[in-house]
C-alpha positions as CSV (number, residue, x, y, z in Angstrom):
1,X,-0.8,-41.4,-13.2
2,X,2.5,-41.2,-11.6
3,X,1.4,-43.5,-8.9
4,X,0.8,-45.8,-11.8
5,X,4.3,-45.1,-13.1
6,X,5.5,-46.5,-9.9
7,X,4.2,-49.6,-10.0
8,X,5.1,-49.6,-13.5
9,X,8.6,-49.3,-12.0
10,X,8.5,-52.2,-9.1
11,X,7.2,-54.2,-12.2
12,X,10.3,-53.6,-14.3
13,X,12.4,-54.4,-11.4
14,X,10.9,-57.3,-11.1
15,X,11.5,-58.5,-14.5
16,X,14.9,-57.5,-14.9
17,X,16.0,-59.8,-12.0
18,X,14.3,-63.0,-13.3
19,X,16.5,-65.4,-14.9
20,X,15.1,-64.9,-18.7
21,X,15.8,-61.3,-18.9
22,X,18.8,-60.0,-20.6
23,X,18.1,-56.3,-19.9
24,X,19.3,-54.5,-17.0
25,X,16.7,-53.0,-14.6
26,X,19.1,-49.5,-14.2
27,X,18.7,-48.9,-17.9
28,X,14.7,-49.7,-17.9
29,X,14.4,-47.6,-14.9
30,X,16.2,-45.0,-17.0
31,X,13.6,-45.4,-20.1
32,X,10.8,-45.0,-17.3
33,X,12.5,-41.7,-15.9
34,X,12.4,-40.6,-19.6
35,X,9.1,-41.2,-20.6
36,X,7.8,-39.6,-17.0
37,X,9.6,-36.4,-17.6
38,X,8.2,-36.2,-21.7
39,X,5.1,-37.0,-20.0
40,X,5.3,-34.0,-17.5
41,X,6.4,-31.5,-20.1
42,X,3.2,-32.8,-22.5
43,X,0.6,-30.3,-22.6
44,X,-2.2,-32.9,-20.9
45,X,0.0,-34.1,-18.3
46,X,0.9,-30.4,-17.0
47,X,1.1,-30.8,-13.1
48,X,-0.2,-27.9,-10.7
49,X,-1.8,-26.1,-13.6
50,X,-5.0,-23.9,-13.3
51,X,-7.5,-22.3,-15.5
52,X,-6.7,-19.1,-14.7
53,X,-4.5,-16.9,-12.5
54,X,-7.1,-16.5,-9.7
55,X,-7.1,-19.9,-9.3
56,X,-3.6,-19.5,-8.1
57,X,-3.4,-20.2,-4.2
58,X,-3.5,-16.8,-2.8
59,X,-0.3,-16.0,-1.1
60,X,1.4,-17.8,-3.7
61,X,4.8,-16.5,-5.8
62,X,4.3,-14.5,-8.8
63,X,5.5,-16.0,-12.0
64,X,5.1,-18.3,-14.8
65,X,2.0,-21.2,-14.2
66,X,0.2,-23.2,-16.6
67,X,-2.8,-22.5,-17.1
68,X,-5.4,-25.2,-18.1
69,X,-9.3,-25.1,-19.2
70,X,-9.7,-21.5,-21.0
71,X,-7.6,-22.3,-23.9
72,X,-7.9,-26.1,-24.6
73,X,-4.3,-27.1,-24.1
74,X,-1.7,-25.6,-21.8
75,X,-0.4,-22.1,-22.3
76,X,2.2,-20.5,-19.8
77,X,0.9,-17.2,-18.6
78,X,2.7,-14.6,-15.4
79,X,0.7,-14.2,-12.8
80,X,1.2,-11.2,-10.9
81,X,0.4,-12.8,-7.1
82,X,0.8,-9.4,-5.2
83,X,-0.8,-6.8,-6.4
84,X,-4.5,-6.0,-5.2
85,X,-5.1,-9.6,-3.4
86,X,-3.2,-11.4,-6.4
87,X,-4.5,-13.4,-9.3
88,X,-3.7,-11.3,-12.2
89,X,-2.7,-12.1,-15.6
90,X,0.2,-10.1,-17.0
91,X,0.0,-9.0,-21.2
92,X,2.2,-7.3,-20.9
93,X,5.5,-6.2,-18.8
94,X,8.0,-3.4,-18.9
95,X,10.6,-1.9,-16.8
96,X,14.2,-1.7,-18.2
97,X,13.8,-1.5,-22.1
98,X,15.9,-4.8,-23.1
99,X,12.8,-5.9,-25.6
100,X,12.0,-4.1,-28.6
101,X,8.1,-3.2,-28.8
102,X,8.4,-1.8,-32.2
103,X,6.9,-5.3,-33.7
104,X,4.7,-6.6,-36.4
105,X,1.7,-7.8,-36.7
106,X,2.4,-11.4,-36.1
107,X,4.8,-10.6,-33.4
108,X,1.8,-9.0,-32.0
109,X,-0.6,-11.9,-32.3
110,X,1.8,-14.6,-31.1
111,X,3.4,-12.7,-28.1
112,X,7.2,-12.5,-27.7
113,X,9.6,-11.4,-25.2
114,X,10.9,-13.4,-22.0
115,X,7.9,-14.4,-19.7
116,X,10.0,-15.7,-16.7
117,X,12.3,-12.9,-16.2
118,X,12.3,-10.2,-18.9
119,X,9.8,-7.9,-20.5
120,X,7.1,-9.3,-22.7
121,X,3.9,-9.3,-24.4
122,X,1.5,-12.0,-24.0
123,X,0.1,-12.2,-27.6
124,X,-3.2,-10.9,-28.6
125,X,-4.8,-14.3,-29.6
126,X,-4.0,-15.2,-26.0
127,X,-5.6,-12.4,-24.9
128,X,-8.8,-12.6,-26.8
129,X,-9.5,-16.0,-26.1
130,X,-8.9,-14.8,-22.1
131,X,-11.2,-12.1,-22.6
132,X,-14.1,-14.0,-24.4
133,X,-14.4,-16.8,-22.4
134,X,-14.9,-15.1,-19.1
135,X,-15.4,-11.7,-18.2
136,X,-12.3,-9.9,-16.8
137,X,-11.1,-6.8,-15.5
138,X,-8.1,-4.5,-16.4
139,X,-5.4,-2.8,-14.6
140,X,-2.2,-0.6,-15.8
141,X,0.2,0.0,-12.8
142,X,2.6,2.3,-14.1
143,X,5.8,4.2,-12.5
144,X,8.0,7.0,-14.0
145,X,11.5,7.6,-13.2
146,X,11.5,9.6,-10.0
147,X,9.6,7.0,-8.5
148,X,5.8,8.0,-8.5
149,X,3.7,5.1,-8.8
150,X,-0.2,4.8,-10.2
151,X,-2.8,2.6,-11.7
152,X,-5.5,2.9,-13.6
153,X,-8.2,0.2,-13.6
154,X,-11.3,-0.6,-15.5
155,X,-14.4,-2.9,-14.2
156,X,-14.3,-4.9,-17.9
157,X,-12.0,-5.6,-20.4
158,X,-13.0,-7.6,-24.1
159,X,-11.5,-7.6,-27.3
160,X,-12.4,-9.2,-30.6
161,X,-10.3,-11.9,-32.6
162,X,-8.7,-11.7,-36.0
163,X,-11.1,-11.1,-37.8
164,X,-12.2,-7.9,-35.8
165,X,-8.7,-6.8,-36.2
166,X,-8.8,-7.5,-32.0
167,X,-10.9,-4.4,-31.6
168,X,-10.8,-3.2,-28.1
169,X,-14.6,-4.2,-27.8
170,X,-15.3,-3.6,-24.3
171,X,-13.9,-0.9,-21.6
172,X,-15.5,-0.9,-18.0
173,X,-16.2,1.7,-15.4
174,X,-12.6,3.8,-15.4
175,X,-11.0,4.0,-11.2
176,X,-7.4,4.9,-10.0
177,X,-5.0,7.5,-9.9
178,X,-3.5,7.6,-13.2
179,X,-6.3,9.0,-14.8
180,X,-8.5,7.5,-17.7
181,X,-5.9,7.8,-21.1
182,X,-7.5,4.7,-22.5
183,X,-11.3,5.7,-23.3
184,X,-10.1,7.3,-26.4
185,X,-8.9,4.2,-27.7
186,X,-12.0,2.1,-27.2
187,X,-13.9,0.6,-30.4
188,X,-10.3,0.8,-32.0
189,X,-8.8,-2.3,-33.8
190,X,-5.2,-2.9,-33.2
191,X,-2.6,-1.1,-35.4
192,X,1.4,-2.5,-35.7
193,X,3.8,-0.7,-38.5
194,X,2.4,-3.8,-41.1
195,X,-0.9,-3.2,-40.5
196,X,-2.9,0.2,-40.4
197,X,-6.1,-0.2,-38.5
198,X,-6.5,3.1,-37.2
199,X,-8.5,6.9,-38.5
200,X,-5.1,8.7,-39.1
201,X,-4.2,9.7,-42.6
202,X,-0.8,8.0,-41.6
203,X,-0.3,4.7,-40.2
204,X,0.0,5.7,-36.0
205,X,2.0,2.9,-35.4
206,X,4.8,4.0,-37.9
207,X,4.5,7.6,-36.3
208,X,4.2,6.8,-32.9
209,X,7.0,3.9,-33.3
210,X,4.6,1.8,-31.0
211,X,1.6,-0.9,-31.7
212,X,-1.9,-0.2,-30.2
213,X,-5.7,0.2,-30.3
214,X,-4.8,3.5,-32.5
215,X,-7.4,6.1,-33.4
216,X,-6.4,8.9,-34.4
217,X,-3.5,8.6,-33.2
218,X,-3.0,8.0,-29.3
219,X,-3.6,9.2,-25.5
220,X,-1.3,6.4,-24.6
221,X,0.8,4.3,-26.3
222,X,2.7,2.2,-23.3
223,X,4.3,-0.3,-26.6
224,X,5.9,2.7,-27.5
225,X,10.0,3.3,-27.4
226,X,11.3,3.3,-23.9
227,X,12.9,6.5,-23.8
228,X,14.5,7.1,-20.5
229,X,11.6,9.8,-19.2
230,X,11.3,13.3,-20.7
231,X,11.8,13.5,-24.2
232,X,11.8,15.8,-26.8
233,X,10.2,13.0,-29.3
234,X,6.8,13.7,-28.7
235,X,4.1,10.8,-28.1
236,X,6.8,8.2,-29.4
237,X,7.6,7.0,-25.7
238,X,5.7,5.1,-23.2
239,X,3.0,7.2,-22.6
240,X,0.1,7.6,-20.5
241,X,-1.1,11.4,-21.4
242,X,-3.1,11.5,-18.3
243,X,0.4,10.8,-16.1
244,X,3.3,12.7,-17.4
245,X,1.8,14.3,-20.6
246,X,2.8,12.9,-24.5
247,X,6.5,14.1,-24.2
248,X,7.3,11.2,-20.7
249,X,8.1,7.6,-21.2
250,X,7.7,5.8,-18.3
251,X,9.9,3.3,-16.6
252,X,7.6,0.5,-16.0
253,X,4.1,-0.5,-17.1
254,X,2.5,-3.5,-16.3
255,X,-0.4,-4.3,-18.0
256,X,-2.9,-7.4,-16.6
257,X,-6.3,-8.5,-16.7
258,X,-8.3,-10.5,-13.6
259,X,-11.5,-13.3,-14.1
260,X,-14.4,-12.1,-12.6
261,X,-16.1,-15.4,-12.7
């Protein structure tokens, strides 16, 4: 197509030097420029766009890409490029506490937060459709603030759409280091202070100031508030039960799913 455009271009020239034409070739060659770069910004003109993150080149950058195929238009996505031979997907991001996590539901859905250099989350309708049109697995890298490192990682991960409340539907084989504070939580629809999914008697969420596959309440809680390490506000923080206990929010967690297929 842009090969196209160039000719388009040499065309133009052409025109605006024969004798009948009263427009300048600078300023059509300046409507071209235009309409190339809309082009390149439109969602079925995105260049060097894959359909997932392991279609990345390996030994590429992490960061944002365009990803093509698995959603039916373009959607930007992080891919994390270095961790475990590269090609994950990033839901969500943590590490200095400059995004509030205590959201709502459609904050929740839609994803908000800085993909290109800040924290985020991804959106769960993002994620479902990721999940349900090709298997995937999970991993949770995590750090606390001495500088300990783990991950824990599961063989699948699935959830369910809007209607199933994005029910974490499928959890594989648990492996890692950070131990498994997740199990607990699978079968569980998602819970944000606007919409009480979970078994409490109290809406998790709300007591937990956090948003998360609830049950009854949590064993993590990593969209909790970012609290600085140990705290005296118990299971409000980012935790991971498993790694650090219900009373430690962690510095960073990074959350990210890979295609299997």
């Amino acid at each position: 197509a842009l090969k196209n455009l160039d000719l388009l271009e040499a065309a133009i020239k052409g025109i605006g030097t024969s004798p009948s034409s009263s427009t300048k070739p600078d300023d059509l060659i300046t409507l071209i420029n235009q309409i190339t770069s809309k082009l390149q910004e439109s969602e079925d003109f995105a260049p060097s766009s894959y359909k997932s993150c392991s279609d990345v080149p390996p030994n590429s950058p992490s960061g944002v890409y365009k990803l093509r195929g698995e959603f039916g238009s373009s959607q930007k996505a992080y891919c994390n490029m270095s961790y475990a031979g590269g090609g994950w997907l990033v839901f969500q991001n943590r590490f200095n506490g400059s995004t509030d996590f205590y959201r709502n539901w459609n904050d929740y859905q839609n994803g908000f937060g800085d993909l290109e250099t800040g924290e985020f989350w991804w959106g769960l309708n993002n994620l479902y459709r990721a999940t349900n049109l090709a298997p995937h697995e999970l991993a949770i890298v995590l750090e606390d603030f001495t500088g300990n490192k783990t991950v824990a990682r599961y063989s699948a991960f699935q959830i369910g759409d809007e209607s199933e409340l994005y029910r974490l539907n499928v959890l594989g084989t648990y492996n890692g280091t950070a131990g498994d504070s997740l199990r607990r939580h699978q079968d569980m629809p998602f819970t944000t202070i606007d919409n009480d999914n979970d078994e409490y008697t109290i809406n998790c969420a709300v007591q937990f100031t956090g948003a998360w596959w609830y049950r009854s309440c949590a064993d993590s809680n990593l969209n909790g508030q970012y609290l600085g390490g140990a705290t005296s506000l118990y299971g409000k923080g980012m935790i991971w039960t498993t790694f650090g206990g219900m009373s430690y929010s962690h510095k960073i967690s990074q959350m990210m799913i890979r295609r299997l297929a």
